[in-house]
C-alpha positions in Angstrom: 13.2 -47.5 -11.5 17.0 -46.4 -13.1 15.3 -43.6 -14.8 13.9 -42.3 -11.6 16.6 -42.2 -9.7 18.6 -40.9 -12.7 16.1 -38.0 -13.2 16.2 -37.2 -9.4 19.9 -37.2 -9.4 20.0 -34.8 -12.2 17.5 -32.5 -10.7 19.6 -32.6 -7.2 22.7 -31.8 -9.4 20.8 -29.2 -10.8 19.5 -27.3 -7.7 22.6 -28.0 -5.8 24.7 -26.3 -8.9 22.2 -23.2 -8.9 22.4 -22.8 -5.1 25.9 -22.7 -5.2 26.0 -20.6 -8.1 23.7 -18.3 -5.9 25.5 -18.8 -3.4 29.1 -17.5 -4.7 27.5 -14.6 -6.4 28.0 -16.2 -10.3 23.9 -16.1 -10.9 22.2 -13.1 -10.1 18.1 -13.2 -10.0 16.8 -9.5 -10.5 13.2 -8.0 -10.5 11.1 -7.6 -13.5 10.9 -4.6 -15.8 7.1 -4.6 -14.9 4.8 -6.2 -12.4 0.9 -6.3 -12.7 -0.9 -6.1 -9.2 -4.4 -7.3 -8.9 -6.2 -4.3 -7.0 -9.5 -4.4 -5.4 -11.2 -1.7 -7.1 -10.9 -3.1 -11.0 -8.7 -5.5 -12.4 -4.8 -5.3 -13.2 -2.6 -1.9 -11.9 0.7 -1.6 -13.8 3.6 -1.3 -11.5 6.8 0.0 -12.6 9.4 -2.4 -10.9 12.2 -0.2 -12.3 13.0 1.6 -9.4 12.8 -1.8 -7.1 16.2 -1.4 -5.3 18.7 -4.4 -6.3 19.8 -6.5 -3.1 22.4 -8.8 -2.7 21.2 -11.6 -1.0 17.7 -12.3 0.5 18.1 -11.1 3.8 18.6 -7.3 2.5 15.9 -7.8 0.1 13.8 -9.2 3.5 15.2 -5.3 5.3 14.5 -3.2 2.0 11.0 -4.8 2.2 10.6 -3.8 6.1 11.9 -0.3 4.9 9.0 -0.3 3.0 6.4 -1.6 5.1 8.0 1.2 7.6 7.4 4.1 5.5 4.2 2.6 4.1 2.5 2.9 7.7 4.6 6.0 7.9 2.2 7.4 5.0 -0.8 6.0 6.0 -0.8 7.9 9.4 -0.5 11.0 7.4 -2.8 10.3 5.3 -5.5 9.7 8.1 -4.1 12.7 10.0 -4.7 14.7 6.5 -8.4 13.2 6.6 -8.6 14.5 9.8 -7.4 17.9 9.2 -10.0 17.9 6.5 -13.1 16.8 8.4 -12.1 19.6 10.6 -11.7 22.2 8.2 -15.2 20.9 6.7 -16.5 21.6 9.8 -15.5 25.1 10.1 -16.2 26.4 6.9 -20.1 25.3 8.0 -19.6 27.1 10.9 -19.1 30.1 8.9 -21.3 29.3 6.2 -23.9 29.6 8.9 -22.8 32.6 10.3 -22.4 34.2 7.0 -26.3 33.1 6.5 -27.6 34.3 9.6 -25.8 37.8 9.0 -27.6 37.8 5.5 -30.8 37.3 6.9 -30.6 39.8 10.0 -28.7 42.2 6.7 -32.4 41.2 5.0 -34.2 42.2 8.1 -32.3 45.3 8.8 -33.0 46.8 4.9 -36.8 45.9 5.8 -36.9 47.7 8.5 -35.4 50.7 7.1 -37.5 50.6 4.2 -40.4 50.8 6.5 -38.8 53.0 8.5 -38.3 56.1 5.6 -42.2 54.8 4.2 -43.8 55.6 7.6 -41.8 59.0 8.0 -42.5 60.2 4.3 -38.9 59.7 3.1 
């Protein structure tokens, strides 16, 4: 029962000592060089974490993270307005591709028509 509570103290000493540490500035904790995500298309995407922004204390790390979130959502909607531009554009360059076709085929018609036209007046 001594040991316990010896190795409880020591562990209270310890996380009491790093928290103040923390706490005063006198430890930093920074990001990793790299960070492997798992994605949902196929395994592990290397992430380079060198340009992860260094933050003082946890509650800029929690706004730099909002930031984020912020601008992620920010590209998202472009991205779907982008898709939608596309899906429009798609949709006139059909309309023109049939155009185009339908002035091919009355182009087609027209040649037959003068073909027949010079046979039946001896041309």
């Amino acid at each position: 029962m001594m040991n316990r509570s010896r190795t409880f103290a020591g562990v209270l000493v310890l996380c009491v000592g790093s928290a103040g540490l923390l706490a005063a500035g006198c430890l930093s904790v920074g990001t990793p060089r790299e960070i492997n995500v798992n994605t949902d298309v196929g395994g592990r995407e290397h992430v380079d974490a060198s340009s992860v922004p260094a933050t003082r204390d946890h509650e800029e790390a929690r706004q730099k993270l909002d930031e984020a979130y912020a601008e992620i959502r920010s590209l998202r909607s472009k991205v779907d307005k982008l898709e939608g531009d596309k899906k429009d554009l798609k949709r006139e360059r059909d309309g023109y591709k049939k155009e185009r076709d339908e002035c091919r085929k009355e182009a087609k018609a027209a040649q037959k028509y003068e073909k027949k036209m010079r046979k039946e007046n001896g041309e």
